[in-house]
C-alpha positions in Angstrom: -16.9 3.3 -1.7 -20.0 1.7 0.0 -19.5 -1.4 1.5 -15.4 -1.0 1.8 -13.9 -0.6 5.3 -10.1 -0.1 5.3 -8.8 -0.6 8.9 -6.7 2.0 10.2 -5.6 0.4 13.9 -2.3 1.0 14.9 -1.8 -2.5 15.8 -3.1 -3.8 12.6 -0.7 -1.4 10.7 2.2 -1.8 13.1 1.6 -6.2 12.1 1.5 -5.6 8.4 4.7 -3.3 8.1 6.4 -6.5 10.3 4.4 -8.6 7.6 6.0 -6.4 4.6 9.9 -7.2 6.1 11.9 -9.4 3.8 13.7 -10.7 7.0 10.6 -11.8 8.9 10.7 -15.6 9.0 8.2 -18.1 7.8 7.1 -18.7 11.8 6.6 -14.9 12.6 5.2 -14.5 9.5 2.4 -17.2 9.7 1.9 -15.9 13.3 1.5 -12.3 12.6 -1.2 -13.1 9.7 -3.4 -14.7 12.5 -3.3 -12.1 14.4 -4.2 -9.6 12.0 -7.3 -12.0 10.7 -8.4 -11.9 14.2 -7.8 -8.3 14.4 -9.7 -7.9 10.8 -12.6 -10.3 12.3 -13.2 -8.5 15.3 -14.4 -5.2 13.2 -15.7 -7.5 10.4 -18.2 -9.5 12.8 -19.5 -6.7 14.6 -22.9 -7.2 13.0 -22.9 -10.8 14.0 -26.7 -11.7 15.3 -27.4 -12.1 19.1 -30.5 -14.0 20.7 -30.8 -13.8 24.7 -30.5 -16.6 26.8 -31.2 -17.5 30.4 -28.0 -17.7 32.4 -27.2 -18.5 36.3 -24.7 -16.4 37.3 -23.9 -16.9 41.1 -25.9 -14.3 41.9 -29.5 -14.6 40.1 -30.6 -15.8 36.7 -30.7 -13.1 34.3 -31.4 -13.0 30.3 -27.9 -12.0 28.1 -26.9 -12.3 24.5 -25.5 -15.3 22.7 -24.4 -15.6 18.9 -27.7 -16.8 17.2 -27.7 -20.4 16.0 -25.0 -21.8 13.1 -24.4 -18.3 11.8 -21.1 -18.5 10.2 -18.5 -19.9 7.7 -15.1 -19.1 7.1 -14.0 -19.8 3.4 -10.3 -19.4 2.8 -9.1 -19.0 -1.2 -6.7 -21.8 -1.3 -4.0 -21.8 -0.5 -3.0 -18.6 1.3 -6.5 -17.9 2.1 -5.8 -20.8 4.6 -3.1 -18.8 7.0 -5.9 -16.2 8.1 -8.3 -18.9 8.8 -7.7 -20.1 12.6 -7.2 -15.8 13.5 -11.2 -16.0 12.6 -11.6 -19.6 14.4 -10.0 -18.3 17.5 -13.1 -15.7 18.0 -15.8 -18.0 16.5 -14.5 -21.4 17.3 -18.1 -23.1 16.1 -17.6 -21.4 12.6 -17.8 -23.8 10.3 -14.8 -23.8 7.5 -15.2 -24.4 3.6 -12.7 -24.3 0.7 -12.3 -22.6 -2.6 -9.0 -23.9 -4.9 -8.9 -22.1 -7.7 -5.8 -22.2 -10.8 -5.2 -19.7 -13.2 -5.2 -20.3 -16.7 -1.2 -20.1 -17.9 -2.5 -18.7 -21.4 -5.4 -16.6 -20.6 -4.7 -15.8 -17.1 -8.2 -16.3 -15.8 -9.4 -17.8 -12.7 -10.6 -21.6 -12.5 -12.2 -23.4 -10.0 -10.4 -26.8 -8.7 -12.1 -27.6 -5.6 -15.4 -26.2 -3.4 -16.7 -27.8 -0.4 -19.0 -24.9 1.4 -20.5 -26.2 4.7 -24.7 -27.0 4.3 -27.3 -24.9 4.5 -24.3 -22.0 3.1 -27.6 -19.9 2.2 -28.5 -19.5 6.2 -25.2 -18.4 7.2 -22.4 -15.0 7.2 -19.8 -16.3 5.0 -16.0 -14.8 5.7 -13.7 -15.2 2.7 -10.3 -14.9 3.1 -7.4 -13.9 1.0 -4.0 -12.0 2.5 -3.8 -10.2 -1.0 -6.4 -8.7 -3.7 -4.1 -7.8 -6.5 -6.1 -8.4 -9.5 -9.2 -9.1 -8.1 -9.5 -12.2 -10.5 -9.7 -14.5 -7.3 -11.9 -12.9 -5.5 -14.2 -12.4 -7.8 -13.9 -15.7 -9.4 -14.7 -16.9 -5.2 -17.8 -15.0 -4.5 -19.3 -15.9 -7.8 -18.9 -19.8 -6.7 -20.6 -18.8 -3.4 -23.1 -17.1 -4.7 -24.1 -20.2 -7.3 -23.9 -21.9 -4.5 -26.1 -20.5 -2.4 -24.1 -18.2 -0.5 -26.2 -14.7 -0.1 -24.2 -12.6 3.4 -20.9 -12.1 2.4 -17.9 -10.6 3.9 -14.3 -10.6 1.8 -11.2 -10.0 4.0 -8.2 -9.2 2.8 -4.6 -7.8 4.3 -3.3 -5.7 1.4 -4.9 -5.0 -1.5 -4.2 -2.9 -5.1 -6.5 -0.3 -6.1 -7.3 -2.3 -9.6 -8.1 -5.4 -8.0 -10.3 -3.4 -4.7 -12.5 -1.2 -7.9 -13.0 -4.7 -9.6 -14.3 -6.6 -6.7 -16.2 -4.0 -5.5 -17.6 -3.5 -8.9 -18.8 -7.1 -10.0 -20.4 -7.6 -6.3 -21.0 -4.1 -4.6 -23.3 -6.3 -2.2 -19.7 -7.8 -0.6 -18.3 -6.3 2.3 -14.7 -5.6 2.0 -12.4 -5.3 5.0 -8.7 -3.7 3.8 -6.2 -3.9 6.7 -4.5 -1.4 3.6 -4.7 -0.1 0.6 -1.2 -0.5 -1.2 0.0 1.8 -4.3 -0.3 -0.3 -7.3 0.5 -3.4 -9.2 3.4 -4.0 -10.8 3.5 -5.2 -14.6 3.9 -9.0 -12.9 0.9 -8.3 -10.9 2.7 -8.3 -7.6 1.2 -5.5 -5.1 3.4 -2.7 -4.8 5.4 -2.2 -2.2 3.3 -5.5 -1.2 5.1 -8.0 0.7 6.1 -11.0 -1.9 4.1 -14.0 -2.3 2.1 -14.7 0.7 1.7 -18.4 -0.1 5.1 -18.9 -0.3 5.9 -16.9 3.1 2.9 -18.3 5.0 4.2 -22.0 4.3 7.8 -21.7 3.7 7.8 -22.4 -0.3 9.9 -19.3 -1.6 
């Protein structure tokens, strides 16, 4: 599919099988999703735009490339959204951050927005959207639409796992998103849990199982 990159590093996949261990602790846990957010960032900024600067280096002046102006924003889904966010700060540490809360509907089981605070002008800048699992895809989807009423034109969805139904669905309702996989699991299960997944992410990132 255009526009979907799964990552196949070692070191990614080596994280996310520690990730998937039902005896990996809430610390390690939260740890290990930073890392692979870092590790997801560092292929998903690649196209990040440069401008050239004059430096003084202590030989000679010399012209060299810089990040171009207030380029990005990192916008977690709340609330596990929020574990991969610092893994992206640590390469961009002027990236501004937004929020998106959304609730499901008990009854109908569709995404609601609760809360969205994107940083200003959102329309000028790369926006990162984070999200350790795409099961459904009813999130995601539900996110990008806000950013896009919003404003929000460049944007990149990164996720850590994700279910084939819920990777066809967000790639469907915005092929213009780029989606970064660190993998592609087998299936959901009739709960909607990613099989063989790794639980609830929420619950393992902040210690609420």
């Amino acid at each position: 599919m255009e526009n979907v990159t799964i990552l196949t590093h070692p070191l990614i996949q080596h994280k996310i099988s520690r990730l998937r261990d039902k005896n990996t602790g809430t610390n390690e846990f939260r740890a290990l999703v930073e890392e692979i957010a870092m590790l997801m960032g560092f292929e998903a900024l690649s196209d990040l735009p440069l401008h050239d600067v004059e430096v003084e280096t202590p030989i000679e002046t010399c012209m060299t490339p810089m990040l171009a102006g207030r380029k990005l924003a990192v916008v977690p889904i709340l609330r596990a959204g929020l574990g991969m966010v610092n893994g992206i700060l640590d390469l961009v540490p002027t990236a501004k951050v937004g929020h998106i809360g959304l609730y499901r509907d008990e009854e109908t089981h569709e995404p609601h927005e609760y809360y969205c605070k994107l940083p200003s002008p959102i329309e000028e800048r790369t926006i990162v959207v984070t999200d350790p699992m795409l099961a459904s895809g009813g999130s995601a989807v539900a996110a990008v639409n806000f950013i896009k009423q919003h404003g929000g034109k460049k944007i990149k969805f990164l996720c850590i796992i994700a279910a084939p139904e819920g990777l066809e669905r967000l790639h469907r309702e915005h092929p213009d998103v780029q989606i970064y996989v660190g993998h592609l699991d087998r299936e959901l299960n009739a709960d909607a849990y990613i099989c063989p997944g790794l639980g609830d992410a929420g619950d393992r990132i902040f210690g609420t199982k």
